[in-house]
C-alpha positions in Angstrom: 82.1 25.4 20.0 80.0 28.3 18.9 76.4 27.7 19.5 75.8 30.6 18.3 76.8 30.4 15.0 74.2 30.4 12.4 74.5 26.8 11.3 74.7 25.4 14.2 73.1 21.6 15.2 72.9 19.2 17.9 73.6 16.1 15.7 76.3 13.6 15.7 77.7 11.6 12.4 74.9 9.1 11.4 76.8 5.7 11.0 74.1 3.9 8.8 75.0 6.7 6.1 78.5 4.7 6.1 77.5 2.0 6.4 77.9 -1.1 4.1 76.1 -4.4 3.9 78.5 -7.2 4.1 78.2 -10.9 5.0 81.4 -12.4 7.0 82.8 -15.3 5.3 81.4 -18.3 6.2 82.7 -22.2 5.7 80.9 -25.3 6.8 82.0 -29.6 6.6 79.6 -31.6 4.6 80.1 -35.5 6.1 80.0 -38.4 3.4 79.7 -41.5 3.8 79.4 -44.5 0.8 77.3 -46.6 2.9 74.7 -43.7 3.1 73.6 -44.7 -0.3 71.7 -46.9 1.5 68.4 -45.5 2.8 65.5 -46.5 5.0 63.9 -48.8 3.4 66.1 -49.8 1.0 65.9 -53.3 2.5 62.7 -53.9 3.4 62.0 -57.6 0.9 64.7 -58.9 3.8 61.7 -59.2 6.0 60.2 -62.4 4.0 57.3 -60.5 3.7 56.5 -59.8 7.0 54.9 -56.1 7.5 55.2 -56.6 11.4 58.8 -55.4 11.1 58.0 -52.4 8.7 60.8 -50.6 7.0 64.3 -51.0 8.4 66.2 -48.0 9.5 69.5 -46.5 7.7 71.6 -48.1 10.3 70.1 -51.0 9.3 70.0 -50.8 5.5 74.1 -50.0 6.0 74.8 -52.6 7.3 73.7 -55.1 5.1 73.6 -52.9 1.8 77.1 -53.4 0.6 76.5 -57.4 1.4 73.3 -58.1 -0.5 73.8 -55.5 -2.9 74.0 -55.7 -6.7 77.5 -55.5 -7.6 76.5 -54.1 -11.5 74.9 -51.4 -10.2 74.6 -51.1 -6.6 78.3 -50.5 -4.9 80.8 -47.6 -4.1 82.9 -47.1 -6.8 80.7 -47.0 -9.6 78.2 -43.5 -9.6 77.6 -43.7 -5.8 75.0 -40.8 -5.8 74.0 -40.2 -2.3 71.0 -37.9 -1.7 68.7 -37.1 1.8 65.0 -36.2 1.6 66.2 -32.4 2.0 69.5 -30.4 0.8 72.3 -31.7 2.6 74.3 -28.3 2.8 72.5 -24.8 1.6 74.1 -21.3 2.0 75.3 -18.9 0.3 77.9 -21.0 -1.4 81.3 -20.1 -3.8 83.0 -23.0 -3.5 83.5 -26.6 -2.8 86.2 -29.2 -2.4 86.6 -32.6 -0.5 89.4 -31.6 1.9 89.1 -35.1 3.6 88.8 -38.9 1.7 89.3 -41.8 3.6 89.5 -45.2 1.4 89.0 -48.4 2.5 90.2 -50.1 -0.5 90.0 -53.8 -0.6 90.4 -54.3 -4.3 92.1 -58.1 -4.3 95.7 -58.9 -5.9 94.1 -61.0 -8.2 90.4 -60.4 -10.0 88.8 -62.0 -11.9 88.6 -60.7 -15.7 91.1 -57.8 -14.5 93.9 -59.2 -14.2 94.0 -63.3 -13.7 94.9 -64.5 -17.5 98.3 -65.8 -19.3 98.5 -66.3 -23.1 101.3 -69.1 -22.9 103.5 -70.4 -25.9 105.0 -73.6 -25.6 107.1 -75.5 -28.2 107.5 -79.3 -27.9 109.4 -81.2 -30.5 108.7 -78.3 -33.3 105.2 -78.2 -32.7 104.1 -74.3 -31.1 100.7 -74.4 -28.6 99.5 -71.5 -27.4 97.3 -72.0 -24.5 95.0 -70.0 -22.1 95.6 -70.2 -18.3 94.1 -68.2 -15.3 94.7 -67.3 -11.9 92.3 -67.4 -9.1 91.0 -64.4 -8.0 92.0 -63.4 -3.9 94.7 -61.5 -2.2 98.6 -62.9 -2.7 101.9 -63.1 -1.1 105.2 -63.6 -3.2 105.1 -66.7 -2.0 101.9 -67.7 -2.3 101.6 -66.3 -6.2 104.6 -68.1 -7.2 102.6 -71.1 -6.2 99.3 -70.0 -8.1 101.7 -69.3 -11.1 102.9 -72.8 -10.9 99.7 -74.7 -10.6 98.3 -72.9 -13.7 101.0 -73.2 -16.2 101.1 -77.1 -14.7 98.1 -77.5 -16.3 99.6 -76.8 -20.0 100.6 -80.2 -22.0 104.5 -80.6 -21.2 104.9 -78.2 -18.3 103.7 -80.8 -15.6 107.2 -80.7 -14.1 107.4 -76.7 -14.5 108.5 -74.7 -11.5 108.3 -71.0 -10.3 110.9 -69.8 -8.0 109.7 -66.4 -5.8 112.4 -64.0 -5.6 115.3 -64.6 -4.1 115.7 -64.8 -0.4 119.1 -62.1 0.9 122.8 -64.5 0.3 124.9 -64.9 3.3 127.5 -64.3 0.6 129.1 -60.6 0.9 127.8 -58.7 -2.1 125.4 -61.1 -3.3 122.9 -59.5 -5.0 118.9 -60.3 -4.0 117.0 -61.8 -7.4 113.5 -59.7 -7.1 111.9 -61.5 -9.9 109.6 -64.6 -10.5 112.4 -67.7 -11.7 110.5 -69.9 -14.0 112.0 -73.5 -15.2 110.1 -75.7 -17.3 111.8 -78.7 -16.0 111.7 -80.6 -19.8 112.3 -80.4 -22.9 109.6 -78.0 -23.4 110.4 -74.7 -23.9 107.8 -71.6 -23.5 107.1 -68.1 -23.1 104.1 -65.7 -22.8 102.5 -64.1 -25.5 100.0 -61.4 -25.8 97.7 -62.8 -28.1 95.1 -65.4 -28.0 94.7 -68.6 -29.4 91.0 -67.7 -30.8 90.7 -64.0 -31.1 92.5 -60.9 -30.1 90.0 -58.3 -28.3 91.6 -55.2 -26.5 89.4 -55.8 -23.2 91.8 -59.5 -23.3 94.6 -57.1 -24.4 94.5 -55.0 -21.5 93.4 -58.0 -19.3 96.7 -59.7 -20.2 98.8 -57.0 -19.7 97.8 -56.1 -16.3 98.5 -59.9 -15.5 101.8 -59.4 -17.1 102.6 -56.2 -15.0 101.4 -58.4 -11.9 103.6 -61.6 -12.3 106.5 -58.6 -13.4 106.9 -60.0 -17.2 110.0 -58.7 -19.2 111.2 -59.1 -23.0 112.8 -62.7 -21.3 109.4 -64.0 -20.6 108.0 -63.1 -24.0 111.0 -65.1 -25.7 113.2 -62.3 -26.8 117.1 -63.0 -25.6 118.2 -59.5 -25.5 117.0 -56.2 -24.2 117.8 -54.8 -26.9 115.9 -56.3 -29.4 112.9 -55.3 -30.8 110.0 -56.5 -31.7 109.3 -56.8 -35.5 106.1 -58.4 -34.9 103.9 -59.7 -32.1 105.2 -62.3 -29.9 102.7 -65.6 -30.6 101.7 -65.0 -33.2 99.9 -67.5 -35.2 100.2 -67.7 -39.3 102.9 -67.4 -41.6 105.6 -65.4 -39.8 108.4 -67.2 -38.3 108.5 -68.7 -34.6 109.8 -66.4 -32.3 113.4 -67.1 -30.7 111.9 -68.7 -27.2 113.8 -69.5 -24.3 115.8 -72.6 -23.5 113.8 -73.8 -20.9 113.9 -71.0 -18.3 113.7 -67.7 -17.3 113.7 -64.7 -15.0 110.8 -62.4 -14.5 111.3 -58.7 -13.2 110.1 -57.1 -10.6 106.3 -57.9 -10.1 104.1 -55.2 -9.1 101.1 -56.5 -6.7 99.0 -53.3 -7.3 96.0 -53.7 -9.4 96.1 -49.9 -10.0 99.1 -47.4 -8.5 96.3 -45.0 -7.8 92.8 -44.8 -7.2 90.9 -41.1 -9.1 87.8 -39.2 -7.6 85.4 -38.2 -10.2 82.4 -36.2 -9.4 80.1 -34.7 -12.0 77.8 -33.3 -9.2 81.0 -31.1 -7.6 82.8 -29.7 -10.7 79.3 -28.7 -12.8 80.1 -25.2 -11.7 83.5 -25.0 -12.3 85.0 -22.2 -14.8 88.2 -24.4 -15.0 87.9 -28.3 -15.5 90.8 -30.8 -14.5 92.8 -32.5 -16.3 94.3 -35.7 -17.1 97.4 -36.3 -19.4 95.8 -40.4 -20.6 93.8 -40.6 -23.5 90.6 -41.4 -21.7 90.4 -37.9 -20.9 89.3 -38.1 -17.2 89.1 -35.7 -15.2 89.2 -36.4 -11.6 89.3 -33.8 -8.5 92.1 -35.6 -6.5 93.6 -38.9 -6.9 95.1 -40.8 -4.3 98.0 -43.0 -5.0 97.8 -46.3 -2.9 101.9 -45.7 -1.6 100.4 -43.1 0.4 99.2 -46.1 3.2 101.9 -46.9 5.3 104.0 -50.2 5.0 104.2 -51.9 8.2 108.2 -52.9 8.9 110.8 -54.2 6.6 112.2 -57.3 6.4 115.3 -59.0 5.7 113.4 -62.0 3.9 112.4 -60.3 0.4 114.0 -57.2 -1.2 111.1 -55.7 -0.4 108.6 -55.7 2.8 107.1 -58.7 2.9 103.8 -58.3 5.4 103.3 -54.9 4.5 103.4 -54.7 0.9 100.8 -52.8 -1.3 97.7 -55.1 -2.8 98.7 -58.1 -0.5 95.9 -57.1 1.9 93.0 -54.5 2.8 94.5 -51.1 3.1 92.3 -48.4 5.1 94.5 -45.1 5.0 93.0 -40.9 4.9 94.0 -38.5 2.0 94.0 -35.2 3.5 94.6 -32.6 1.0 97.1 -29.8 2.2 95.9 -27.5 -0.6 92.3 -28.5 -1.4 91.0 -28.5 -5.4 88.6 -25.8 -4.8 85.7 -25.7 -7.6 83.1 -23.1 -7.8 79.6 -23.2 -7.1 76.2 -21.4 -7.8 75.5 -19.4 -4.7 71.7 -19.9 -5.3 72.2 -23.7 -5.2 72.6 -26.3 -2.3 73.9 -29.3 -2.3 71.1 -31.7 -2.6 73.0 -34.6 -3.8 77.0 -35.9 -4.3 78.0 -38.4 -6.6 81.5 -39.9 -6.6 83.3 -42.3 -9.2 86.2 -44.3 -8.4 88.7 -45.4 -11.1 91.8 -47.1 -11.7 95.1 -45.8 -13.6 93.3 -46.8 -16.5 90.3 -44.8 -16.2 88.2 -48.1 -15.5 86.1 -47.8 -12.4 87.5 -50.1 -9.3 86.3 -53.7 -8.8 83.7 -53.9 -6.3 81.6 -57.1 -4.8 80.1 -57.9 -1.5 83.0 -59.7 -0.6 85.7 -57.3 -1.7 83.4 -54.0 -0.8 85.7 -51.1 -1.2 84.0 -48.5 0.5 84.6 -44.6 1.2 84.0 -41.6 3.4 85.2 -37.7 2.8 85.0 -34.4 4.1 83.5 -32.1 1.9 84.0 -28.2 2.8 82.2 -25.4 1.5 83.2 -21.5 1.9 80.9 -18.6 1.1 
C-alpha cells in the first residue's frame, strides 16, 4: 500500500453504487368459501320484525343461507360472486390460480326437468301411442331405479303387467357372463320402445332432457326398436305422420349399461380470475366454455366392491352425496394486473353440457377452494 502515492484515498467500495432494487418473490392463499356469499345481514327479515335481535352475524346468515335461499338466483353454482367490505387479497400481484377446490356435490340421480322424462311408443293391436312418463326426482340405486322405471311405464295403457329387471346378479355357473343392463318385459301383447320425440312438440331443451334420461336408464338402438346394431336410422324413431312404423320389439328388451352420473364432470368458470389473462382456455364442445379446471366426479373414491352387481354397488358415482378435494398438481396459472387486488371472486359451476349444476335448498351443492397468488 503506498500512501504516498498521489492518488491515494481512505475509501472503501460504496455498495449502494451496486446496488439494485429488487423485491423477493412473494406468494400468499386466498381462502374461499361458497357459503361466504352470505353476509351479515343478509338474513335479517328472519327476525319477524323484531329489531331487538338486530342484524345476524355471517356465521349466522351461513347457516341458513343455502336453506331459505332463492334457488334462481341465490345458490353456489350459478355466479356465486363473493366480495368483503375491503379487498380480500392486494400485493403486488402476477398471477393467480385455485390450487385447491373441494366439492361437495349433491346433485341427485334423478332431477327434475334434467333428466326424469321417457318418450314411450307402444303398439297394441296396430294402433301406435306415444306417451309421456317421468321419474321422480331423488338419489337411486340399481335396484331402486329399476323399480321407478317400472312404476312409470305401469302407468302407460297396456303395460300394467310390464316389468324391469336390474342387472343381473354374478351366475354360480362357470363363465357365466353378468347382464349389466336394465331387462325390460312388457308382459302382453303390447309391444313398445322409447322414442325421442314427443307426442305434442319437439323442443331441444325436451331433446336434451330425454336424452340425458336415456343415458341414465343406459338406452341402446334395442330400446329405441331397432333389431340390429348395425342398422341405421333413416329417420327418427316415433315419429308421428306419414312414414312407416318403426320395426319395434317383440315384447322385450335389454338395456345397456346405465350411467348414474348426471354429468361425468363438473367445470370451474370464473370471469373475475381469467380477465387478465393473455391466453384464454379452451373447450373442444360447441358451447365454447372456457373453464379454469374441471373436475371429473371419478376422481371421489368408491367405497369397496361387491360381488352383487358388475359394478360397486354402495359406492357407485350419483347414488349419493359425494364430498371429495381436487388438488391440482400443476395449477392453471392466469395473469393478473399488479395494480389490482382482489376485491371480489366469482365462480360458475357447469355440467358436461355447459349447463350450470342443479342447485336447491335441499340438494345444496356447495364449494370451497384455495386460491394462490405469486408476485
Amino acid at each position: 500500500m503506498d500512501v504516498g502515492a498521489d492518488n491515494f484515498r481512505f475509501t472503501l467500495d460504496d455498495p449502494e453504487k451496486r446496488a439494485r432494487t429488487i423485491r423477493h418473490p412473494k406468494t400468499a392463499e386466498l381462502h374461499l368459501d361458497s357459503l361466504d356469499r352470505y353476509t351479515t345481514g343478509d338474513l335479517l327479515a328472519l327476525s319477524s320484525g323484531s329489531t331487538a335481535i338486530g342484524k345476524y352475524p355471517q356465521n349466522v346468515a351461513k347457516l341458513y343461507g343455502s336453506i331459505f335461499g332463492n334457488p334462481s338466483t341465490d345458490n353456489a353454482t350459478t355466479n356465486c360472486t363473493i366480495k368483503t367490505r375491503g379487498n380480500m387479497l392486494y400485493g403486488y400481484l402476477s398471477r393467480v390460480a385455485l390450487t385447491q377446490f373441494s366439492l361437495s356435490y349433491k346433485v341427485p340421480t334423478v332431477v327434475t326437468g334434467y333428466n326424469d322424462l321417457l318418450s314411450v311408443i307402444t303398439v297394441t293391436t296396430g294402433t301406435q301411442t306415444v306417451t309421456e312418463v317421468t321419474l321422480p326426482q331423488g338419489y337411486y340405486t340399481v335396484a331402486t331405479l329399476g323399480v321407478a322405471l317400472q312404476t312409470a311405464l305401469r302407468t302407460i295403457a297396456g303395460l300394467g303387467a310390464l316389468t324391469v329387471t336390474p342387472p343381473d346378479t354374478q351366475s354360480a355357473d362357470v363363465g357365466a357372463s353378468v347382464v349389466t343392463g336394465y331387462a325390460i318385459a312388457t308382459g302382453s301383447a303390447t309391444t313398445m320402445a322409447f322414442g325421442i320425440n314427443e307426442p305434442v312438440s319437439v323442443t331441444v331443451d325436451n331433446s336434451q332432457r330425454l336424452g340425458r334420461t336415456y343415458r341414465l336408464i343406459g338406452a341402446n338402438k334395442a330400446s329405441f326398436g331397432y333389431a340390429s346394431e348395425t342398422l341405421i336410422p333413416t329417420y327418427p324413431p316415433g315419429f308421428i305422420g306419414t312414414g312407416a312404423v318403426p320395426t319395434l320389439p317383440t315384447t322385450a328388451f335389454t338395456m345397456g349399461i346405465p350411467n348414474f352420473r348426471p354429468t361425468d364432470y363438473v367445470d370451474i368458470v370464473s370471469n373475475a380470475l381469467t380477465n387478465y389473462k393473455d391466453t384464454k382456455d379452451g373447450n373442444s364442445s360447441d358451447a365454447g366454455v372456457r373453464p379454469i379446471g374441471r373436475i371429473w366426479l371419478t376422481e371421489y373414491p368408491l367405497a369397496s366392491q361387491t360381488s352383487q352387481y358388475a359394478w360397486p354397488q354402495d359406492g357407485m358415482w350419483g347414488m349419493s352425496p359425494m364430498t371429495f378435494t381436487k388438488t391440482w398438481a400443476n395449477p392453471n396459472w392466469s395473469q393478473w394486473s399488479p395494480n389490482q387486488a382482489v376485491f371480489s371472486v366469482d365462480i360458475t359451476l357447469l355440467d358436461m353440457w355447459g349447463n350450470p349444476l342443479f342447485w336447491s335448498s335441499t340438494y345444496n351443492t356447495e364449494w370451497s377452494a384455495t386460491l394462490s397468488v405469486t408476485e
